[in-house]
C-alpha positions as CSV (number, residue, x, y, z in Angstrom):
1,X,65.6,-102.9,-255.8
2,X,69.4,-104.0,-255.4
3,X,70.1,-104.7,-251.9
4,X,73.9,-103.8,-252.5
5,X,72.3,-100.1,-253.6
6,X,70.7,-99.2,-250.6
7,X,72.0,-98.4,-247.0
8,X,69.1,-99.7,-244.8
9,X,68.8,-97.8,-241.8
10,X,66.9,-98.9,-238.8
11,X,65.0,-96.2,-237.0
12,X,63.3,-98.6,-234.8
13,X,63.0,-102.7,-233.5
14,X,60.2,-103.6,-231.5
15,X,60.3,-107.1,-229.8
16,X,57.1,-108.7,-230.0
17,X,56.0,-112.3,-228.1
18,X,57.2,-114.1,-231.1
19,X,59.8,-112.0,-233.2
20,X,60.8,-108.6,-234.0
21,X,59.3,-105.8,-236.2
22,X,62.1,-103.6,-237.4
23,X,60.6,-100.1,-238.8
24,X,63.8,-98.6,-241.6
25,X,63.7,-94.9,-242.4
26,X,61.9,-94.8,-245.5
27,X,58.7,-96.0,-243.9
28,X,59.1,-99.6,-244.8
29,X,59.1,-102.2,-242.2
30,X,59.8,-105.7,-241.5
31,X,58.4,-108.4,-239.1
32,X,60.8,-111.2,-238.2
33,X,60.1,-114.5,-236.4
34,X,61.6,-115.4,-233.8
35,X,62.6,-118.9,-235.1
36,X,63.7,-117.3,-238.2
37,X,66.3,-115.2,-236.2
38,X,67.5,-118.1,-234.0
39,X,67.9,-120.3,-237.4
40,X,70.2,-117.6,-238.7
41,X,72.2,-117.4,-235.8
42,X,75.6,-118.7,-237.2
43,X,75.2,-115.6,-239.2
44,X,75.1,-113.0,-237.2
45,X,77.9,-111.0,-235.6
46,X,79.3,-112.0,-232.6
47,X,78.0,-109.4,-229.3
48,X,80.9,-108.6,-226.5
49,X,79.6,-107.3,-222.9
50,X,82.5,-105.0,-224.0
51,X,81.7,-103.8,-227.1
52,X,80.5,-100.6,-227.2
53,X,78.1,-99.2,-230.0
54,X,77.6,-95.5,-230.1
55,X,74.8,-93.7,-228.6
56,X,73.4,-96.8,-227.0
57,X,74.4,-97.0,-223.6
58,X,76.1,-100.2,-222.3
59,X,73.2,-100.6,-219.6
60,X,70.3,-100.9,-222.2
61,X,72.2,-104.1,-224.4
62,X,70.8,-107.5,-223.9
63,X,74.0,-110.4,-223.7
């Protein structure tokens, strides 16, 4: 599969102890390590308190 095909969409992240397992809406899912995240970092888009994503409510973001 092409990754530039497909439209991944997230239907659910669950922080665990040491990562993240991220469930997508064809039934596949994903467990990330933490460390692995944290390496990646400098590649990841930039989070604003202000930003504002829709239908998730200001309150419930982590900085």
């Amino acid at each position: 599969m092409e990754v530039n095909s497909v439209n991944p969409r997230i239907i659910e992240a669950l922080r665990t102890r040491d990562g993240v397992i991220i469930t997508f809406e064809d039934g596949k899912y994903a467990k990330f390590p933490a460390r692995l995240l944290y390496a990646m970092i400098l590649n990841a888009v930039e989070m604003s308190a202000s930003l504002s994503e829709p239908g998730v409510p200001a309150s419930s973001k982590t900085p």
